[in-house]
N, CA, C and O atoms as a Maestro MAE file, in Angstrom:
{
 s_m_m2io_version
 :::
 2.0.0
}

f_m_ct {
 s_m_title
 :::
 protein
 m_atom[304] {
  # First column is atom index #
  i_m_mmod_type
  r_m_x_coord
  r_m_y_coord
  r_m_z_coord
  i_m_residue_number
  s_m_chain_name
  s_m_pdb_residue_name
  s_m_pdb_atom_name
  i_m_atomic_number
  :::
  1 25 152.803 101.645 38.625 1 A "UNK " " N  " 7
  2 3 152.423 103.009 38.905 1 A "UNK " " CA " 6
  3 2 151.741 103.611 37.668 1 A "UNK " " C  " 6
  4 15 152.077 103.395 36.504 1 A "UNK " " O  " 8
  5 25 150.712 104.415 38.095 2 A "UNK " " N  " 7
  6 3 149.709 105.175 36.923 2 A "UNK " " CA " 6
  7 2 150.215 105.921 36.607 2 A "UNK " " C  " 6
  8 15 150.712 106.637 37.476 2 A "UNK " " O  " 8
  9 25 150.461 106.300 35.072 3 A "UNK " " N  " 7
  10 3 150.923 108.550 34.822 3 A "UNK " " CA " 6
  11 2 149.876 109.121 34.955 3 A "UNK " " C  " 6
  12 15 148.699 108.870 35.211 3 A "UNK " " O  " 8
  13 25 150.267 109.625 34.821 4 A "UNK " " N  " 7
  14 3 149.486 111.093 34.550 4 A "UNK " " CA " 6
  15 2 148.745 111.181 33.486 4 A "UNK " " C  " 6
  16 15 149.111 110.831 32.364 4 A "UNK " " O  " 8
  17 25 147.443 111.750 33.825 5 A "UNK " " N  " 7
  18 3 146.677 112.251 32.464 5 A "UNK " " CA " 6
  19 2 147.149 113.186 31.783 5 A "UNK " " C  " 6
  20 15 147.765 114.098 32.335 5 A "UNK " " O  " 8
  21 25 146.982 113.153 30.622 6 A "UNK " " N  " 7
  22 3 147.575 114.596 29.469 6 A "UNK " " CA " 6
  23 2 147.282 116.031 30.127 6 A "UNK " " C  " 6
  24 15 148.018 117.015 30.201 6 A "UNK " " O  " 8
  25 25 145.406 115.748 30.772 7 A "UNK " " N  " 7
  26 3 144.776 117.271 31.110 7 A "UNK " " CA " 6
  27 2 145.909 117.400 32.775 7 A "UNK " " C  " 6
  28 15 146.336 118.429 33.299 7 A "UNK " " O  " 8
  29 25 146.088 116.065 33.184 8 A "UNK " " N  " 7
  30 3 146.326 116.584 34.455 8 A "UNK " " CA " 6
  31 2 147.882 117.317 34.525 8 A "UNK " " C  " 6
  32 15 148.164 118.284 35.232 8 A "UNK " " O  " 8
  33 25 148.708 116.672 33.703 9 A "UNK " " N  " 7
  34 3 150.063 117.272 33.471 9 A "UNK " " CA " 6
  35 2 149.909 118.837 32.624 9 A "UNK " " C  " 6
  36 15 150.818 119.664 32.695 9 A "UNK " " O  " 8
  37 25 148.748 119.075 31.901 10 A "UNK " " N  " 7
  38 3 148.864 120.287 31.533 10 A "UNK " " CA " 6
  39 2 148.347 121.062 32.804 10 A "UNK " " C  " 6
  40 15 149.071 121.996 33.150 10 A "UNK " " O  " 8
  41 25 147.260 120.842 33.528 11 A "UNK " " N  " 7
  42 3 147.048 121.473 34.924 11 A "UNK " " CA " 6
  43 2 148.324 121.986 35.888 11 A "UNK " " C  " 6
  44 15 148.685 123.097 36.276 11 A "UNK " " O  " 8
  45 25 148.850 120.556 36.090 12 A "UNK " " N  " 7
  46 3 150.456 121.113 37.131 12 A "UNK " " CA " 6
  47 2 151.361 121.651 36.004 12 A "UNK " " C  " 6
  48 15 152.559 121.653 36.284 12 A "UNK " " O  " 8
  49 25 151.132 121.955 35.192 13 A "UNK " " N  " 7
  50 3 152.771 122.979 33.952 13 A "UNK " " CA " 6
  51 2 152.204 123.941 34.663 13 A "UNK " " C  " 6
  52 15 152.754 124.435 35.647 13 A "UNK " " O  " 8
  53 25 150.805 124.371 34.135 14 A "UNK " " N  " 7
  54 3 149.976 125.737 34.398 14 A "UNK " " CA " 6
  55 2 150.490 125.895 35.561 14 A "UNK " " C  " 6
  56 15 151.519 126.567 35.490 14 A "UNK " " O  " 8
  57 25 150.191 125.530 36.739 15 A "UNK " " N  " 7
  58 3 149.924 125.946 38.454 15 A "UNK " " CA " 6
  59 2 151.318 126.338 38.506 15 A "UNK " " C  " 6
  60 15 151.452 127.521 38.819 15 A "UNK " " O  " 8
  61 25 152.867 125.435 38.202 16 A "UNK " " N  " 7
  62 3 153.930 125.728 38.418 16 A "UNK " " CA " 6
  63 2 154.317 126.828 37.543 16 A "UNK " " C  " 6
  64 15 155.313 127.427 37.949 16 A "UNK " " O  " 8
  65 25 153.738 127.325 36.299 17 A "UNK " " N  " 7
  66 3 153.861 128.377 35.660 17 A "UNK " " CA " 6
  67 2 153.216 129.379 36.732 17 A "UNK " " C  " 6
  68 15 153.933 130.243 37.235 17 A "UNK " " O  " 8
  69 25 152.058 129.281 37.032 18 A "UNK " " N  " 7
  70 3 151.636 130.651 37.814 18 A "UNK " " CA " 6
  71 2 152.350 130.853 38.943 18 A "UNK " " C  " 6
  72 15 152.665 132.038 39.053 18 A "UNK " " O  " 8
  73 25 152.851 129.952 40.103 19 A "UNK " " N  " 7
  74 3 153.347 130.007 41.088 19 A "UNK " " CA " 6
  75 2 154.655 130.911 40.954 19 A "UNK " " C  " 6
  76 15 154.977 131.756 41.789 19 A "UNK " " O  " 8
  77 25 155.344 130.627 39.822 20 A "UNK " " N  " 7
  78 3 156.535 131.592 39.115 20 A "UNK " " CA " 6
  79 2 156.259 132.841 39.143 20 A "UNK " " C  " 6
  80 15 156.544 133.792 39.871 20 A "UNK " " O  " 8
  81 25 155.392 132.592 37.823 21 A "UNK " " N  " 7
  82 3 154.336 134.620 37.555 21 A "UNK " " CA " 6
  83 2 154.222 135.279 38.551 21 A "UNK " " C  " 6
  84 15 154.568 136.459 38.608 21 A "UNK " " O  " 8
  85 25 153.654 134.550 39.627 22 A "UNK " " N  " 7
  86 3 153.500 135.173 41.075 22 A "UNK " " CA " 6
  87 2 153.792 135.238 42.203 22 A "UNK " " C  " 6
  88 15 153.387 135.922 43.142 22 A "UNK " " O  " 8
  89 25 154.607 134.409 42.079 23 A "UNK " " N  " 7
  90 3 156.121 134.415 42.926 23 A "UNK " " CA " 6
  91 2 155.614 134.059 44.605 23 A "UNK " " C  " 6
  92 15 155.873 134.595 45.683 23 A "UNK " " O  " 8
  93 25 154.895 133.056 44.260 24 A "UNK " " N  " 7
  94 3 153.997 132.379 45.602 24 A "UNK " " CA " 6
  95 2 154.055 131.013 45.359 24 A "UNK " " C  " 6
  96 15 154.273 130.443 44.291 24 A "UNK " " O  " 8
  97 25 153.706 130.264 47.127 25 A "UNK " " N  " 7
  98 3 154.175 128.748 47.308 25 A "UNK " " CA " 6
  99 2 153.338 128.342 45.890 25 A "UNK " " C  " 6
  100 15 152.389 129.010 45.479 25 A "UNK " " O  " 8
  101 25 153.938 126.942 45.112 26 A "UNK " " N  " 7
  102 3 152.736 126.003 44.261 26 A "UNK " " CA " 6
  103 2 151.829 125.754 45.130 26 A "UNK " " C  " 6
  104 15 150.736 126.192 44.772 26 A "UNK " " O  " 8
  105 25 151.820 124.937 46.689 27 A "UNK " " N  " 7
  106 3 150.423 124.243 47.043 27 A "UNK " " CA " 6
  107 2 149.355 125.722 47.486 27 A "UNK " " C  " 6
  108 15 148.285 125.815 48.088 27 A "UNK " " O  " 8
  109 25 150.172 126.611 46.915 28 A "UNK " " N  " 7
  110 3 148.937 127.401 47.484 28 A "UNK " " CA " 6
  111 2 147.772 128.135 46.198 28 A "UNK " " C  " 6
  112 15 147.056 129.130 46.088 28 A "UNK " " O  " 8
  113 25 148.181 126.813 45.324 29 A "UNK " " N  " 7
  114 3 146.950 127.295 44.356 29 A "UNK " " CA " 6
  115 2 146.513 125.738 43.367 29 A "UNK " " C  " 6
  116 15 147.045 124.630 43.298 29 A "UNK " " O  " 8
  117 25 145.372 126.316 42.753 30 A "UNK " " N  " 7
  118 3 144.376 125.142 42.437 30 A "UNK " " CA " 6
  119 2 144.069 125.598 40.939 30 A "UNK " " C  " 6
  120 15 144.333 126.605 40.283 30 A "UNK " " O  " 8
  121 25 143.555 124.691 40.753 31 A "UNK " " N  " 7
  122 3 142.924 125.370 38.873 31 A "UNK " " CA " 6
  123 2 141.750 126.056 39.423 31 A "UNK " " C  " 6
  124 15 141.393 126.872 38.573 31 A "UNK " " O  " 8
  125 25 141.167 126.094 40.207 32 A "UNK " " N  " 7
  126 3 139.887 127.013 40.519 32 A "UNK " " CA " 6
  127 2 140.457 128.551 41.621 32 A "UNK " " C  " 6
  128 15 139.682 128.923 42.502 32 A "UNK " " O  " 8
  129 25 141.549 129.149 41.465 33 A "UNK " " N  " 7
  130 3 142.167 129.501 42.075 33 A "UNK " " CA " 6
  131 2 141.944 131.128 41.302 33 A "UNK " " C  " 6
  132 15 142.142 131.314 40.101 33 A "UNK " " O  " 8
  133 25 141.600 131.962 42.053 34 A "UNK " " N  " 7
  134 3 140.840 133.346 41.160 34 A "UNK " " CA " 6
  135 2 141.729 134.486 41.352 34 A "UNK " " C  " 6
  136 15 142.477 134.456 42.330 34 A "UNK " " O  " 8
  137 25 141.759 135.477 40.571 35 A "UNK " " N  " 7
  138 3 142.076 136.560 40.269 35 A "UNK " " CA " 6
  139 2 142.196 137.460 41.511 35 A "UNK " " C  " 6
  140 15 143.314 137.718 41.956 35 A "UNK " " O  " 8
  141 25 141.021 137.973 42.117 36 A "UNK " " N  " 7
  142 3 140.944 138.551 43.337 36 A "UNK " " CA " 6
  143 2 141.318 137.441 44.594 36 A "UNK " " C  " 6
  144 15 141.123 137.931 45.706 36 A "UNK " " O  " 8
  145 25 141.671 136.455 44.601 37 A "UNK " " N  " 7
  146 3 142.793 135.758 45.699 37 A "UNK " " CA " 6
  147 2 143.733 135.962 45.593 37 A "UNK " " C  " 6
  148 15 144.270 136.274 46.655 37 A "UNK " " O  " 8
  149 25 144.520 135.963 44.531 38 A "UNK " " N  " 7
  150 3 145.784 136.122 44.525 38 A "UNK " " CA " 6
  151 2 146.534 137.507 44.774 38 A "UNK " " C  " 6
  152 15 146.730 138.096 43.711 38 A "UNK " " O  " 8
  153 25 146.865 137.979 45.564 39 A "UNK " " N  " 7
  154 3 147.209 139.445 45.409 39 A "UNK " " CA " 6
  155 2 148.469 140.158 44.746 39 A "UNK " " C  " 6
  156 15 148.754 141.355 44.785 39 A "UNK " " O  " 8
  157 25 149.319 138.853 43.971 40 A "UNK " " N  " 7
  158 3 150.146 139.371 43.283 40 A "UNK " " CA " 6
  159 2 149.636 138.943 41.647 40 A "UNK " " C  " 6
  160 15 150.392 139.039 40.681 40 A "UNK " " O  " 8
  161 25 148.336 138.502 41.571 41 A "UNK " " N  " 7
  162 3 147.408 138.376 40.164 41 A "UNK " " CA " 6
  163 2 147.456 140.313 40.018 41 A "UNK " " C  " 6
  164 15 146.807 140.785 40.951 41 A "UNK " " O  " 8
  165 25 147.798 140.948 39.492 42 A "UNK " " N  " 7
  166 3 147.916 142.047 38.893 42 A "UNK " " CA " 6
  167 2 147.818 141.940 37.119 42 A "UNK " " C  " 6
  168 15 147.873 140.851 36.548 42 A "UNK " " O  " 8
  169 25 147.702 142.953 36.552 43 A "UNK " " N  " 7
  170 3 147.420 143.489 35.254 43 A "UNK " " CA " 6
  171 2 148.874 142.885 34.381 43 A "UNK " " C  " 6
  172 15 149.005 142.225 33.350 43 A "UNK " " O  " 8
  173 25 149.812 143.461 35.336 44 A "UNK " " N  " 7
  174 3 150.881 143.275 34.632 44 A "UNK " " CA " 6
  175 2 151.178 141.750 34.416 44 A "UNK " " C  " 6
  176 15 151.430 141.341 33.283 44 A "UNK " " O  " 8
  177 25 151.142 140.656 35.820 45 A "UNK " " N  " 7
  178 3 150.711 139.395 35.683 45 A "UNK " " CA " 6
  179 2 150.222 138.765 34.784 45 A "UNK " " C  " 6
  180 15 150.638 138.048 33.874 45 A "UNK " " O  " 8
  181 25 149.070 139.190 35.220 46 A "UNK " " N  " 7
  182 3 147.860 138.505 34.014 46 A "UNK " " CA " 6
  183 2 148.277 138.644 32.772 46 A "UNK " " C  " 6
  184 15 148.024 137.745 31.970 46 A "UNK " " O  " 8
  185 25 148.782 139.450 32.489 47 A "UNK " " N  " 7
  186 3 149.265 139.220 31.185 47 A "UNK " " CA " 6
  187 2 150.047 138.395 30.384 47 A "UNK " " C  " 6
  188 15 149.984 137.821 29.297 47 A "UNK " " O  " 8
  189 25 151.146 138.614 31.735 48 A "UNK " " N  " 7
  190 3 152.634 137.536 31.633 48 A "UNK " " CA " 6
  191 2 152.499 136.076 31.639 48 A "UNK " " C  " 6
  192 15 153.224 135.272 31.053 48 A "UNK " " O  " 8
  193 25 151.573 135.858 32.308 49 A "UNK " " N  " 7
  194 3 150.568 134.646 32.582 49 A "UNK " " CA " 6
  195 2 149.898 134.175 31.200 49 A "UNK " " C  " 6
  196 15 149.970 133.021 30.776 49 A "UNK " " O  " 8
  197 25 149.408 134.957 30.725 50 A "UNK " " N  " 7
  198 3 148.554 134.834 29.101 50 A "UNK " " CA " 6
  199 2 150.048 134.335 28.504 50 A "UNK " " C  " 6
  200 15 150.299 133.130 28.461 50 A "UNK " " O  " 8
  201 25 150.914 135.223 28.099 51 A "UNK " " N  " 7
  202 3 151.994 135.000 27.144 51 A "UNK " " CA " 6
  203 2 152.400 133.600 27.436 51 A "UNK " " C  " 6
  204 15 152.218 132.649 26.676 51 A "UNK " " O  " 8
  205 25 152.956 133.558 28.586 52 A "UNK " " N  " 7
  206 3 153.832 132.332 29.086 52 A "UNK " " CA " 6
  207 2 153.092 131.117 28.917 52 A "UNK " " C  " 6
  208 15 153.637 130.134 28.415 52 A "UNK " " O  " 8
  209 25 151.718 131.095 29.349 53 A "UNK " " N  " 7
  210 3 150.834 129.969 28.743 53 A "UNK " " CA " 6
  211 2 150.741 129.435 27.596 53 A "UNK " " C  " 6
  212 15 150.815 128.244 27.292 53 A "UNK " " O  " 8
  213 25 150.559 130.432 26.892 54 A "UNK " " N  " 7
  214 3 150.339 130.072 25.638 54 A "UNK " " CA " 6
  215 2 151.666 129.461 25.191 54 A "UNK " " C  " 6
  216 15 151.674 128.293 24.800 54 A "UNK " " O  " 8
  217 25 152.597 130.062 25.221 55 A "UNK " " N  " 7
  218 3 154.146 129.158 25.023 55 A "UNK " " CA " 6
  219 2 154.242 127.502 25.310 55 A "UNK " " C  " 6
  220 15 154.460 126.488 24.646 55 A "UNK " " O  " 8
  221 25 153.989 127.798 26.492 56 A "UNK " " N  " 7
  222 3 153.660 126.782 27.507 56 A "UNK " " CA " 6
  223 2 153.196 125.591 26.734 56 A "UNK " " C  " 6
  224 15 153.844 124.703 26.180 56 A "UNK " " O  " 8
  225 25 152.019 125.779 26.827 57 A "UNK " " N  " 7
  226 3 150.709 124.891 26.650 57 A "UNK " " CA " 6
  227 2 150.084 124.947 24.830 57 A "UNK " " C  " 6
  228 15 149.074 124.497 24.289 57 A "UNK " " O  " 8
  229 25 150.983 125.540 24.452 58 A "UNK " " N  " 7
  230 3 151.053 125.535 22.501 58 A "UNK " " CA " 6
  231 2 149.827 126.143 22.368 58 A "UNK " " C  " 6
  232 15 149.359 125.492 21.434 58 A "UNK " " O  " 8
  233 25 149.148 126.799 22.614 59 A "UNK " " N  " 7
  234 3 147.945 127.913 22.252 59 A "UNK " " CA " 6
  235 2 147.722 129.162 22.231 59 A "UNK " " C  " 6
  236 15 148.421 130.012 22.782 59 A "UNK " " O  " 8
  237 25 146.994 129.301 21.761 60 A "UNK " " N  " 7
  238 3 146.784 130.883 21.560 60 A "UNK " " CA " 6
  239 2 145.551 131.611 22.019 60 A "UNK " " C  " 6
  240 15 144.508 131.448 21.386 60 A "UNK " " O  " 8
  241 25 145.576 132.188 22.784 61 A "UNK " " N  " 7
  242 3 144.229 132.763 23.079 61 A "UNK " " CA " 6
  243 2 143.125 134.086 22.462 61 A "UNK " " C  " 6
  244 15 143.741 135.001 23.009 61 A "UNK " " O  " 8
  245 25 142.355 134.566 21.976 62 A "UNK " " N  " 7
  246 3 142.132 135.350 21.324 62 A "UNK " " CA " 6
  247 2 142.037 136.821 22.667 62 A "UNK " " C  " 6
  248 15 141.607 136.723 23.816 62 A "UNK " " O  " 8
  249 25 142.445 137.724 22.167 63 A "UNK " " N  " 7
  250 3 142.743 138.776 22.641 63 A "UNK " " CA " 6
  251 2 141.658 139.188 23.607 63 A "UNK " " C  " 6
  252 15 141.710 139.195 24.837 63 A "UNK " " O  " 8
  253 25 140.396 139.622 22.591 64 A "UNK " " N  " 7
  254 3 139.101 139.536 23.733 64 A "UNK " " CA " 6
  255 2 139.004 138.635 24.779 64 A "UNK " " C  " 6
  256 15 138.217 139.040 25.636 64 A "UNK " " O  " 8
  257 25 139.480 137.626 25.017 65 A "UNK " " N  " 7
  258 3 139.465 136.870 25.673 65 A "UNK " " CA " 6
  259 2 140.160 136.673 27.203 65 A "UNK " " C  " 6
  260 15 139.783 136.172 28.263 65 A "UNK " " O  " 8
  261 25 141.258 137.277 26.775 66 A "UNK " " N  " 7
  262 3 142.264 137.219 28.279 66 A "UNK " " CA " 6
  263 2 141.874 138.512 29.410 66 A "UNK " " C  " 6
  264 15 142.397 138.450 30.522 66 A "UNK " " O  " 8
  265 25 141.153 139.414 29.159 67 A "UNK " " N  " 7
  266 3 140.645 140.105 29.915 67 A "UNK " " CA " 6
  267 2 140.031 139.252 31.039 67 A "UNK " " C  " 6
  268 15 140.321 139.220 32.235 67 A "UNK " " O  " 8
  269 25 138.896 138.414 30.180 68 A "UNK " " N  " 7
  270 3 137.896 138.209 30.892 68 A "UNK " " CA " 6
  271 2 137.972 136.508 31.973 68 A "UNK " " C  " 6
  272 15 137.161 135.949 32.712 68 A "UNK " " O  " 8
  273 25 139.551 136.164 31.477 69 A "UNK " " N  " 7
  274 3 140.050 135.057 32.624 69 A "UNK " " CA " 6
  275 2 140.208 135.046 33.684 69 A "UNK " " C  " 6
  276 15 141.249 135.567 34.084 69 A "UNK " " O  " 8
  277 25 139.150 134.381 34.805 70 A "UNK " " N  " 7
  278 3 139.280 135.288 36.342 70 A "UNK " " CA " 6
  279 2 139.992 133.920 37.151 70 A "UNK " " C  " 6
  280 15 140.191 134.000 38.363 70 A "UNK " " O  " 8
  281 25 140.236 133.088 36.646 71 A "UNK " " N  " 7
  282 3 140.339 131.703 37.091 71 A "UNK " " CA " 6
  283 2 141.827 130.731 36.754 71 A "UNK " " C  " 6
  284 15 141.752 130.485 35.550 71 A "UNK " " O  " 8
  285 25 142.523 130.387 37.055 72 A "UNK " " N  " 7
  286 3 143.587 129.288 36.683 72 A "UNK " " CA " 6
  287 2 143.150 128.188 35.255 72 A "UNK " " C  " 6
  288 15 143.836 127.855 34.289 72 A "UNK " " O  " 8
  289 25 141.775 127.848 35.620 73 A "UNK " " N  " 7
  290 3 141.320 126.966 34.656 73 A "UNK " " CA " 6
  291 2 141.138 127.662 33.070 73 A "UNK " " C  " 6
  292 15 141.517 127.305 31.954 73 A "UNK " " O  " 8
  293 25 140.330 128.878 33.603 74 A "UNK " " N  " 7
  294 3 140.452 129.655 32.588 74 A "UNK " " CA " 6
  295 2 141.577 129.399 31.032 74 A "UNK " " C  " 6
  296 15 141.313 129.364 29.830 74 A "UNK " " O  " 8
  297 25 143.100 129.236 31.956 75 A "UNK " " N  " 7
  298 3 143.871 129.424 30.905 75 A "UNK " " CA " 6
  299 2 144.162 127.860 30.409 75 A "UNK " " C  " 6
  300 15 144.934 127.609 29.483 75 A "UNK " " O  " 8
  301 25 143.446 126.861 31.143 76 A "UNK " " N  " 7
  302 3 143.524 125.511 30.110 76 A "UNK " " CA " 6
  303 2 143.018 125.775 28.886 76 A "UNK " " C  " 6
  304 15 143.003 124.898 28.023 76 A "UNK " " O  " 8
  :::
 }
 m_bond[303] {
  # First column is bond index #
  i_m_from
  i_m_to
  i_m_order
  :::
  1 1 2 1
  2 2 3 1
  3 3 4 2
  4 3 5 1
  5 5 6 1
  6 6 7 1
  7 7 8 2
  8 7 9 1
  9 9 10 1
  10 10 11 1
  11 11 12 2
  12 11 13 1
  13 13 14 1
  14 14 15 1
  15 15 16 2
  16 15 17 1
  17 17 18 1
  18 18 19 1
  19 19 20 2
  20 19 21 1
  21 21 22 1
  22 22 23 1
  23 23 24 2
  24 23 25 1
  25 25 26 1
  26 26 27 1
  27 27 28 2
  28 27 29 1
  29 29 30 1
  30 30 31 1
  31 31 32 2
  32 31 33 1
  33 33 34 1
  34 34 35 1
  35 35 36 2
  36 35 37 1
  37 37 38 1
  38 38 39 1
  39 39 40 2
  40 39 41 1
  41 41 42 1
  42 42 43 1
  43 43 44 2
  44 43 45 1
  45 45 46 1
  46 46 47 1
  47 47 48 2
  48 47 49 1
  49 49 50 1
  50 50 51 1
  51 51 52 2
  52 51 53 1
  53 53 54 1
  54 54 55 1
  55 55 56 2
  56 55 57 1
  57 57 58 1
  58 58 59 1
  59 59 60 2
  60 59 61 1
  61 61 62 1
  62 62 63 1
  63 63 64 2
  64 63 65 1
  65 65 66 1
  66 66 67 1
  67 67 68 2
  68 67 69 1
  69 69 70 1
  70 70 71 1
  71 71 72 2
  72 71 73 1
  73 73 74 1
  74 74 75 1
  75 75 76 2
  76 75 77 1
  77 77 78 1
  78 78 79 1
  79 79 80 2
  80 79 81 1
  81 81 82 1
  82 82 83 1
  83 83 84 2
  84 83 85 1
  85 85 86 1
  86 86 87 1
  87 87 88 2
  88 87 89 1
  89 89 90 1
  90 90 91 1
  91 91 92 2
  92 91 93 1
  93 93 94 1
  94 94 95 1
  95 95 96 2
  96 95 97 1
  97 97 98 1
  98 98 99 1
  99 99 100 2
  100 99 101 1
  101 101 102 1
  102 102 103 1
  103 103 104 2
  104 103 105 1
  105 105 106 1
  106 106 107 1
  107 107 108 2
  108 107 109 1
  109 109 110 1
  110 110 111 1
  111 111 112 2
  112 111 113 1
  113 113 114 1
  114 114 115 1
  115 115 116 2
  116 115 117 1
  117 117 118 1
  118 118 119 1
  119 119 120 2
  120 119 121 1
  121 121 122 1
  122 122 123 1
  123 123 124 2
  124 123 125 1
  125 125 126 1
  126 126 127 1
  127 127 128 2
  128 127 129 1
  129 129 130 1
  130 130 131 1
  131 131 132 2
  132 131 133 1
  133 133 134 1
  134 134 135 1
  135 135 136 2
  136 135 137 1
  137 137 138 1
  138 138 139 1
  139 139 140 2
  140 139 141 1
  141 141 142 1
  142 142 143 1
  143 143 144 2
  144 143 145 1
  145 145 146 1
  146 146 147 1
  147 147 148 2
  148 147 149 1
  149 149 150 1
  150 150 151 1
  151 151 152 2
  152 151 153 1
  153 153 154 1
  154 154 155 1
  155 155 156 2
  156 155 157 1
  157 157 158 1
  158 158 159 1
  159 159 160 2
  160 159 161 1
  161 161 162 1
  162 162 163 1
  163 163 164 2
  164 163 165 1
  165 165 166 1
  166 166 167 1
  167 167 168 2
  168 167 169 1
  169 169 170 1
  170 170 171 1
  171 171 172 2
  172 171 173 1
  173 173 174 1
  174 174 175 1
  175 175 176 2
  176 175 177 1
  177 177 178 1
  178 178 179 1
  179 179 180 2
  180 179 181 1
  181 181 182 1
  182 182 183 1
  183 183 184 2
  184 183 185 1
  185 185 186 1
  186 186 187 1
  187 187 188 2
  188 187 189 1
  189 189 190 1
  190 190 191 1
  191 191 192 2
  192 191 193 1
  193 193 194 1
  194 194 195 1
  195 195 196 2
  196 195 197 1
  197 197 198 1
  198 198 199 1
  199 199 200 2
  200 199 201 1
  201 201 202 1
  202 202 203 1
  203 203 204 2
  204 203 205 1
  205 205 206 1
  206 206 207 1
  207 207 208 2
  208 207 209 1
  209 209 210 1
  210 210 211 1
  211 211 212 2
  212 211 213 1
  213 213 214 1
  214 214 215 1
  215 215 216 2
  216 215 217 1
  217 217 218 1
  218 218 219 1
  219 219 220 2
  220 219 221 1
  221 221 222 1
  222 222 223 1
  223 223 224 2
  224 223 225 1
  225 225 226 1
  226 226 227 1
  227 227 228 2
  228 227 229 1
  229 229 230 1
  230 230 231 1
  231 231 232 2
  232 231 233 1
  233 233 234 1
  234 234 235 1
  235 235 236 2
  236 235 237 1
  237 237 238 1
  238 238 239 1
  239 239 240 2
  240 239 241 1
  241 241 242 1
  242 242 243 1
  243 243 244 2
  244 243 245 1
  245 245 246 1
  246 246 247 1
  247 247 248 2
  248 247 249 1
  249 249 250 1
  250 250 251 1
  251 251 252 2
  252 251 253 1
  253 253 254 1
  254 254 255 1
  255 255 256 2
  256 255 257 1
  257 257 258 1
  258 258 259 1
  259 259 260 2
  260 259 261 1
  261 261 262 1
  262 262 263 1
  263 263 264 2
  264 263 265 1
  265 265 266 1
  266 266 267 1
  267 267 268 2
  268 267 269 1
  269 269 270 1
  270 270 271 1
  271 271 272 2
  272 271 273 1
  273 273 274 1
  274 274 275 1
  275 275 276 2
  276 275 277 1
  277 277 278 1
  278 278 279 1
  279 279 280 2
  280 279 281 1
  281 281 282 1
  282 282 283 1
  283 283 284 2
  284 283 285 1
  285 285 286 1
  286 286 287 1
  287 287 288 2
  288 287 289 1
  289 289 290 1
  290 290 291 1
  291 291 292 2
  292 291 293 1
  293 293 294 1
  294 294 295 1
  295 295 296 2
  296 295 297 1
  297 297 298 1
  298 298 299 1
  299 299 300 2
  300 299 301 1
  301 301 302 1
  302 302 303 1
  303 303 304 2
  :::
 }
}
């Protein structure tokens, strides 16, 4: 049996991190999975989403930056 790629296991942390944040099924989201789909993607979210990622996934994002994440992939 094959593992997993590094990018692909950081992809499913992310998705099962957001599915949490937003308190919706996992298969019902994708790394191309946007801001205005999600209807519990809110301000307050998005944010929680930024923090928790970065924990997550050992990075840091620059501030200007998390505004303008409309996407799941975004936060790879």
């Amino acid at each position: 049996m094959q593992s997993q790629s590094p990018e692909k296991k950081r992809a499913d942390a992310l998705l099962d991190l957001a599915a949490r944040v937003f308190g919706v099924d996992r298969r019902s989201l994708s790394p191309g999975s946007r801001r205005g789909d999600i209807a519990e993607w809110d301000s307050i979210n998005h944010i929680r989403l930024a923090m928790e990622a970065e924990e997550l996934l050992g990075t840091r994002y620059a501030i200007e930056r998390i505004p303008a994440m409309e996407k799941l992939e975004d936060f790879l």
